[in-house]
N, C-alpha and C positions, 0 to 999 in steps of 0.2 A: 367595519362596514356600516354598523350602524350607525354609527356619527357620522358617518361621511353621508351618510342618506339624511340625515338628519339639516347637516349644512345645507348640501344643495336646498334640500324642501323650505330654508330658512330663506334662500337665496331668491328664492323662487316668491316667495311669500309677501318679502320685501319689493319685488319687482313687482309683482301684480297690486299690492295696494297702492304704489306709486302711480301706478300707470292707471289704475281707476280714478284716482283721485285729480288726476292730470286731465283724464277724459272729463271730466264732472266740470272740471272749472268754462269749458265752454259753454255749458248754459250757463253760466253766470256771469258772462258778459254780459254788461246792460248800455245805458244811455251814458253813466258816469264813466264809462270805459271809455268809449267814445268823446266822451265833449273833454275829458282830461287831455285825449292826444292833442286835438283841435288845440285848445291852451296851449301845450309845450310850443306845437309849434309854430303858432302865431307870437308867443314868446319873443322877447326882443334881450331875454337875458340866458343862463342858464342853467341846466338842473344840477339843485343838490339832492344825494340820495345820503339817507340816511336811515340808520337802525342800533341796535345793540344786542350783543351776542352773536348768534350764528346768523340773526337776520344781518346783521353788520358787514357779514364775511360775504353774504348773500348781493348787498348792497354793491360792492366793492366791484362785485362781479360785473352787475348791473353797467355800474358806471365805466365799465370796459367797453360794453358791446355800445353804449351811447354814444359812444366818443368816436368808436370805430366805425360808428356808421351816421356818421353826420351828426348827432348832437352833441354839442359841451357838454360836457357834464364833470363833477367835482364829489367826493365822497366827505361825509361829515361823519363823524363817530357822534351818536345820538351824547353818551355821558359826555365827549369833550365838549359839545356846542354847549353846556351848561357853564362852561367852565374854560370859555374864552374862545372855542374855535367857532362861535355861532356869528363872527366878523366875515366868516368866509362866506353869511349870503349878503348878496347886493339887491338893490333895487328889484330888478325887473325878473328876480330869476324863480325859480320853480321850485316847491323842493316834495321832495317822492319820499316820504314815510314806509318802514317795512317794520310791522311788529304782528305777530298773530294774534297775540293777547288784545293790543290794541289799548293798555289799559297798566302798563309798568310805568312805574315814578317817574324815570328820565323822560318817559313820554307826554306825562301827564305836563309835565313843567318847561319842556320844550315847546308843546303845541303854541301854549298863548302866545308866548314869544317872537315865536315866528310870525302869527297874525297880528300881532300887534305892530311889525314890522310893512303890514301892507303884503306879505307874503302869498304865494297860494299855496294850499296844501295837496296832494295826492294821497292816498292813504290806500298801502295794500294791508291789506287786512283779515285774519279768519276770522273776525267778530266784526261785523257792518255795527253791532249796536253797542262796542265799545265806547272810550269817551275819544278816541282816536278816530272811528269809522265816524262817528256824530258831530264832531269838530272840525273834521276836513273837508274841501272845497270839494273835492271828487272823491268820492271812496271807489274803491276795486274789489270786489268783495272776492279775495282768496280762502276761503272755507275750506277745511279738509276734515274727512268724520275721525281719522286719527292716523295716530301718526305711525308708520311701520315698525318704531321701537315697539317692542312685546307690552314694554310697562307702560305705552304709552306717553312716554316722558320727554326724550331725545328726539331734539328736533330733525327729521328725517323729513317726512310728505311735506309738513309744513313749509319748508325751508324751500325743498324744491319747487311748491307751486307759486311760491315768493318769485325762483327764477323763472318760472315759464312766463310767468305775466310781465317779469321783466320782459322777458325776450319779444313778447307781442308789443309792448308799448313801443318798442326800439324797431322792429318790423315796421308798423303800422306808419311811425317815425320816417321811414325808410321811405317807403313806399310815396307819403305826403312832398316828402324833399327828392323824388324821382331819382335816387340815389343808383347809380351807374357802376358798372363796374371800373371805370376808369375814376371815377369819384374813391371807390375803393381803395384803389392800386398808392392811390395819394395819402390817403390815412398808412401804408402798409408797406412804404420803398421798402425797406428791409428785409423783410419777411419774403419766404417761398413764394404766397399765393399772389402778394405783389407784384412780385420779379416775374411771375405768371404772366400777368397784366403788362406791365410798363416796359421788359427787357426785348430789344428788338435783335435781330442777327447783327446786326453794324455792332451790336456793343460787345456781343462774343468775340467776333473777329479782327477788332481792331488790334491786340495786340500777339495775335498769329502771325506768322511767317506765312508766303504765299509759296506756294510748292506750284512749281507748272514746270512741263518742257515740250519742245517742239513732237510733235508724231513721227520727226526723221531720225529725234534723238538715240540714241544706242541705250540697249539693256541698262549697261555699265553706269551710262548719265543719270538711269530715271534711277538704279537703286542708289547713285548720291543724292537724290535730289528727296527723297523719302528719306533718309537715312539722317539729311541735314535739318530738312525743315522738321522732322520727327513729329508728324500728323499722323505718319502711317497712311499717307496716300500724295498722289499730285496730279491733279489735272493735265491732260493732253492740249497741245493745243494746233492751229494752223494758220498761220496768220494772224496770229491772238485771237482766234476765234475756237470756241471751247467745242471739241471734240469728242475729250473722251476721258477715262478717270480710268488711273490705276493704284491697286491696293498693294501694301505688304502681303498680302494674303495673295495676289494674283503671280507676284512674285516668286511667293513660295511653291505655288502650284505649276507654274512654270520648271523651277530647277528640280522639282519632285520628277518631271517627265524625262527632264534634258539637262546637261550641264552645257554644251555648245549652244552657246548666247551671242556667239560674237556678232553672227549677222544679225542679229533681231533686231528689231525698233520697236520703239514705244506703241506701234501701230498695230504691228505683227498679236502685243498682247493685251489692248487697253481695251477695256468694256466702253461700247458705243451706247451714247443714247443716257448721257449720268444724270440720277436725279439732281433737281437743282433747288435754289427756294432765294429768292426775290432776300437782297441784304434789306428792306426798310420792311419784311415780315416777323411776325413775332416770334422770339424766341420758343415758344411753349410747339407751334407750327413745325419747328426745323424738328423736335422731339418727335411730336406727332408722327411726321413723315419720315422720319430714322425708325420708329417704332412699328408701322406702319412694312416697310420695307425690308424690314430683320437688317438694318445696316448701322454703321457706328460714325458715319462721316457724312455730309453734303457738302455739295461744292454750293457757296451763296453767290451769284450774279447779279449785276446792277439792272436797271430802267433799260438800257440798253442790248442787254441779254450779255453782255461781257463779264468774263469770267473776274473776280476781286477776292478771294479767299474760301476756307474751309473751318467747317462746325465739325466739331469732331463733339463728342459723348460726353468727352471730360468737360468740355467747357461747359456743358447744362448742367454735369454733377457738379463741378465747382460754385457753381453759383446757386446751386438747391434748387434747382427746377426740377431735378429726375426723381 
């Protein structure tokens, strides 16, 4: 028990010095914070993010959320750019430095290089007064009093406050380029939170079967007609005009009461009044109002209010929307 009190307390340790040190870095936003965004995004090229070690792994990360949210960005390994990958900057682009020290060899002999290129530098940094913080066009000044390893050694706080100040310059980023969530949905077709965005009912539905039968039809019809198109529901209708919605489940409650079905109609047992949702609304919408409703199916109708198919459950979970 005593070890396990010990973890936690370790756990706990580790989180609270993180999270001080995450609070601290907003006063130290300054003016350089500031006019570096301005740059990138007045930019007419794009950023390289660059580091070594775990700022590297740090960096990588970076140049995810830039990309994902509107800015190019490309990752350099600080040792490879010595040693041939420093081709990957061009002209007009940016490039974001990530070292705490501010003051390692690959750094030291990367920096000119780059300036001598006509380059501009960004420098996140826990030493402003490194030869890295002093050398670069914008420093960021990322300070942390230490680092949550015990020995002080292993990059932990540092690394992290490496990503938060990523994440604000990519915000800030964000924000300058009025980035949308349909802007999003374009960086992201594949993905869930995409499919969120961009999947409309037309594209669940296209390739469903349309289950409907008249409100004169017989018992016996409507359970083919469920049974065939296998939604586990089919719209009523009257003149093609949409009436009413019946389930396997209404089915079943049905033959639970009675097995003399012969006189019934689709009429006698179909729920009046079905929710409905517009085929050119968003997929994530038809969820909603399945969710909303404690139900597993909607019928989708056109512009017109005419009945055109059914959103059944599976087709959100197939596509990763649920």
């Amino acid at each position: 028990m005593k070890k396990i009190n010990s973890i936690i307390k370790t756990a706990k340790d580790t989180i609270r010095i993180e999270s001080n040190a995450i609070a601290n870095l907003a006063k130290l936003i300054d003016v350089d914070f500031e006019e570096a965004v301005k740059f990138i995004f007045n930019s007419k090229g794009r950023v390289i993010v660059t580091g070594i070690g775990k700022s590297a792994n740090i960096a990588t990360k970076i140049v995810a959320t830039l990309n994902s949210t509107g800015t190019p960005a490309i990752f350099m390994h600080a040792a490879d750019a010595i040693h041939g990958d420093l081709g990957n900057v061009q002209k007009n682009d940016v490039v974001i430095c990530l070292s705490k020290s501010g003051n390692t060899p690959e750094i030291k002999v990367l920096v000119p290089l780059i300036k001598n290129y006509g380059n501009k530098i960004v420098a996140i940094t826990g030493n402003t007064e490194s030869y890295l913080g002093k050398n670069a066009d914008f420093t960021i000044n990322g300070y942390v009093e230490k680092e949550a390893c015990p020995n002080n050694l292993a990059p932990t706080t540092s690394t992290t406050a490496q990503l938060v100040l990523g994440d604000a310059l990519a915000i800030c980023l964000l924000n300058l380029r009025s980035f949308t969530s349909t802007d999003f949905a374009k960086y992201h077709p594949g993905g869930a939170l995409g499919k969120r965005l961009i999947l409309r009912v037309s594209d669940l539905i296209e390739n469903n079967q349309v289950p409907k039968v008249d409100e004169n039809d017989s018992i016996a019809k409507v359970i083919m007609e469920i049974s065939e198109k296998r939604l586990g529901v089919t719209a009523v209708l009257n003149d093609e005009k949409l009436v009413g919605i019946i389930t396997d489940g209404d089915i079943r409650r049905m033959l639970s009461k009675t097995t003399e079905i012969a006189n019934f109609t689709a009429k006698d047992i179909m729920g009046k009044n079905p929710k409905t949702i517009q085929v050119d609304a968003m997929a994530i919408t038809a969820l909603n109002t399945m969710e909303t409703n404690s139900i597993t199916q909607i019928l989708a109708v056109n512009n017109k209010n005419n009945y055109v198919g059914v959103v059944h459950l599976h087709d959100l979970i197939k596509e990763g929307i649920f």
